[in-house]
DRENLUM-982549 format. One line per 4 residues: number of its first residue (from 0); their letters; for each residue x, z, y of C-alpha. Coordinates in nm, 2 decimals, padded with zeros to 4 digits. Layout:
REM residues N
NUM	A	X:Z:Y ~ ...
//
This chain:
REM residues 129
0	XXXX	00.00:00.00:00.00 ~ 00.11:-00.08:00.31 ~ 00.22:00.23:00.55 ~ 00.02:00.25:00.86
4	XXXX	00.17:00.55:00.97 ~ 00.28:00.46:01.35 ~ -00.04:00.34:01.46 ~ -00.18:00.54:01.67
8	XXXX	-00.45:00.36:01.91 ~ -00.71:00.06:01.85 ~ -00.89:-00.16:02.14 ~ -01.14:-00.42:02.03
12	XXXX	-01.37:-00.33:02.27 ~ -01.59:-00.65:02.40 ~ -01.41:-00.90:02.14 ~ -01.73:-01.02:02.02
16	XXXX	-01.63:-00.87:01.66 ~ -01.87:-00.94:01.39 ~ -01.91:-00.81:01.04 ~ -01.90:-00.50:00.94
20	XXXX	-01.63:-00.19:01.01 ~ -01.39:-00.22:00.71 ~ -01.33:00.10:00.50 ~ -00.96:00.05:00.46
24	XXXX	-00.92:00.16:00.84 ~ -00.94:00.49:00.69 ~ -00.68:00.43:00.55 ~ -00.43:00.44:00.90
28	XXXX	-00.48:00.86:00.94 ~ -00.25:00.82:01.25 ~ -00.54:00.68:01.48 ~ -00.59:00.87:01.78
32	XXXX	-00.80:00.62:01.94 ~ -01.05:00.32:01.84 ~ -01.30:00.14:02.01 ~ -01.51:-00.11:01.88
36	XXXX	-01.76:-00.09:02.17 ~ -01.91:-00.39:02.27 ~ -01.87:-00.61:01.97 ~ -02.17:-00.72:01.74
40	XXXX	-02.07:-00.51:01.45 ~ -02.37:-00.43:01.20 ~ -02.37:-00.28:00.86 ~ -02.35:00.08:00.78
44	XXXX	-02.04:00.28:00.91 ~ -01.83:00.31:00.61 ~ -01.75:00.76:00.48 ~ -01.40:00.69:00.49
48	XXXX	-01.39:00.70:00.88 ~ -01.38:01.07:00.80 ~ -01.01:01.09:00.66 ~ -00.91:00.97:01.08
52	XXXX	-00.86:01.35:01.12 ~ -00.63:01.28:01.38 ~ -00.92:01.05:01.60 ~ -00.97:01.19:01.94
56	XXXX	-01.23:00.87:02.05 ~ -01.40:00.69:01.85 ~ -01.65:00.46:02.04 ~ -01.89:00.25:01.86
60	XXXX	-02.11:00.19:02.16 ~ -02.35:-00.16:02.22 ~ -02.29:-00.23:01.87 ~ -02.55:-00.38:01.59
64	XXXX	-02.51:-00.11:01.33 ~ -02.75:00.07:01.10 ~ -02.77:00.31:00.87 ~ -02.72:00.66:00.87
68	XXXX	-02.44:00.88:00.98 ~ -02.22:00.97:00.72 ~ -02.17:01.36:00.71 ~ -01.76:01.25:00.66
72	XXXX	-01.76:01.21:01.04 ~ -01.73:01.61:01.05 ~ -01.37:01.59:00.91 ~ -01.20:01.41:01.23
76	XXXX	-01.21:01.78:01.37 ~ -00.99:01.64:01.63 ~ -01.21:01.40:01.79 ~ -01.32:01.51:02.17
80	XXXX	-01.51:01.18:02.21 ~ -01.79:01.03:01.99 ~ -02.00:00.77:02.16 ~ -02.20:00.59:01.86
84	XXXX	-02.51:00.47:02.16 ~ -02.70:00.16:02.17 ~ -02.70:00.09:01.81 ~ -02.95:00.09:01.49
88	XXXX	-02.90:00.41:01.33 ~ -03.13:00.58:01.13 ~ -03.26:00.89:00.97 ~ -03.10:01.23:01.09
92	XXXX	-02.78:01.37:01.27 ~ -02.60:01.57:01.00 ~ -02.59:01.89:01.07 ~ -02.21:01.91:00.95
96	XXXX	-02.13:01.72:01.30 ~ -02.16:02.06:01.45 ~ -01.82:02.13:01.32 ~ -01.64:01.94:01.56
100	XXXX	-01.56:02.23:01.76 ~ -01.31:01.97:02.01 ~ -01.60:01.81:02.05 ~ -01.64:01.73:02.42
104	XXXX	-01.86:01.43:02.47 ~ -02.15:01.32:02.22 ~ -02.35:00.98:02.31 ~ -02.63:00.93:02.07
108	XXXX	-02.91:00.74:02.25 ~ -03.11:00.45:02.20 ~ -03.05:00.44:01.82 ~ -03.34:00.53:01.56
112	XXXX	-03.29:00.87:01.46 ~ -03.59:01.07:01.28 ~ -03.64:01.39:01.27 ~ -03.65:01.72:01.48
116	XXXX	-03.38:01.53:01.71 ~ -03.02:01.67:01.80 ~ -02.99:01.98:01.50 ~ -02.96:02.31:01.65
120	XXXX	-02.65:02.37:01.49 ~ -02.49:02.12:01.77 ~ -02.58:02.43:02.04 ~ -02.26:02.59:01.88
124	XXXX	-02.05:02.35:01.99 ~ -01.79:02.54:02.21 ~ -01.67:02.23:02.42 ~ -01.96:01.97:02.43
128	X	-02.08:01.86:02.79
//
């Protein structure tokens, strides 16, 4: 396998990106920072985004994709910045996300989330705006 191990940031924001988000980018743990924002990405978001432990932004933003969000997302306990808005995901937030205690700034809207909306777990969240 090829060693990803000095890559540390990711911008493909407005690239027009289509497809879906490949797994194997969980493979390169060094990511600090990736933004897909602005593509037309679809498909589900793949659980292996959860071995980025070292991700401080992630932004998924004015995307296509669908699905619900995996509960793996609680092991990038680094990441300060989640922005997964304007996108087609469904069912409900894990409750797990409330583990992200670095967790600074959480955009969710206009998606299709059921449920009771935002868990009340995500109240505990020492850092979140």
């Amino acid at each position: 396998m090829r060693s990803y191990s000095s890559i540390s940031t990711r911008d493909f924001m407005w690239n027009n990106l289509t497809g879906t988000i490949p797994k194997e980018i969980g493979h390169i743990t060094s990511l600090r920072l990736l933004l897909l924002n602005g593509n037309k990405l679809s498909g589900s978001l793949p659980d292996e985004l959860g071995n980025l432990t070292n991700m401080n932004r992630l932004q998924l933003d004015e995307n296509q994709l669908s699905g619900s969000v995996p509960e793996s997302l609680a092991n990038m306990i680094n990441v300060r910045h989640l922005h997964m808005n304007n996108n087609s995901f469904t069912g409900q937030l894990p409750s797990k996300l409330s583990n992200l205690s670095n967790l600074m700034h959480l955009q969710l809207n206009n998606n299709n989330f059921s449920g009771n909306g935002i868990p009340s777990t995500y109240e505990n969240l020492p850092r979140l705006l």
